[in-house]
C-alpha positions as CSV (number, residue, x, y, z in Angstrom):
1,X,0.0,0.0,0.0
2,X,2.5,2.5,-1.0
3,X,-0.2,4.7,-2.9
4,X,-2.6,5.9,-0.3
5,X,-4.6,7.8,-2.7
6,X,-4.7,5.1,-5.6
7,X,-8.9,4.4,-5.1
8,X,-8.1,1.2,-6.2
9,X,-6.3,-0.2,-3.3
10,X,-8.7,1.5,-1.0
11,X,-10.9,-1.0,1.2
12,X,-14.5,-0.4,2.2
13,X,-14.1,-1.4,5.7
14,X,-17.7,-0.3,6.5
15,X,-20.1,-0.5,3.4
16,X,-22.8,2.0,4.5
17,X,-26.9,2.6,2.2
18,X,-26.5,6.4,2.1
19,X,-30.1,6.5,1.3
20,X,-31.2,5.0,4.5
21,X,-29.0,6.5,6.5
22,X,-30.8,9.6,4.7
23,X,-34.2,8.4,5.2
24,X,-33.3,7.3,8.9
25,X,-32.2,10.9,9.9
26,X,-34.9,12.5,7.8
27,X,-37.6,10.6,9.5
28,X,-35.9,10.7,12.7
29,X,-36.1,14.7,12.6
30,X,-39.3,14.8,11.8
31,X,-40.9,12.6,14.0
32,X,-38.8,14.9,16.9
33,X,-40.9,18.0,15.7
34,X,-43.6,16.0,15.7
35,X,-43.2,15.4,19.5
36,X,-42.6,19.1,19.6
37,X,-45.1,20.4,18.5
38,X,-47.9,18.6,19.8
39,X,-46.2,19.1,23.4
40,X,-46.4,22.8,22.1
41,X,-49.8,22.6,21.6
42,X,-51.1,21.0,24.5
43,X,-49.2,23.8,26.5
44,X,-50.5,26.8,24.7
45,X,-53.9,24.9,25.3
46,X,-53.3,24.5,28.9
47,X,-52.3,28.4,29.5
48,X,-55.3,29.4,27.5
């Protein structure tokens, strides 16, 4: 491995679905602002 920047002789060490890792964050977030908001909600109903 005398070429460190050949891509060639690089190894995928960790293989990794960029899509789901998308879709995971994506749906991670917005469940999050989901919990947000309703708890949001319910307080603004509460003081009112």
């Amino acid at each position: 491995m005398e070429n460190v920047r050949d891509p060639r002789e690089h190894i995928n060490e960790e293989p990794r679905h960029d899509l789901m890792d998308v879709v995971a964050g994506f749906g991670g977030m917005l469940g999050f602002m989901v919990v947000v908001f309703a708890v949001a909600v319910i307080v603004k109903f509460v003081i009112s």
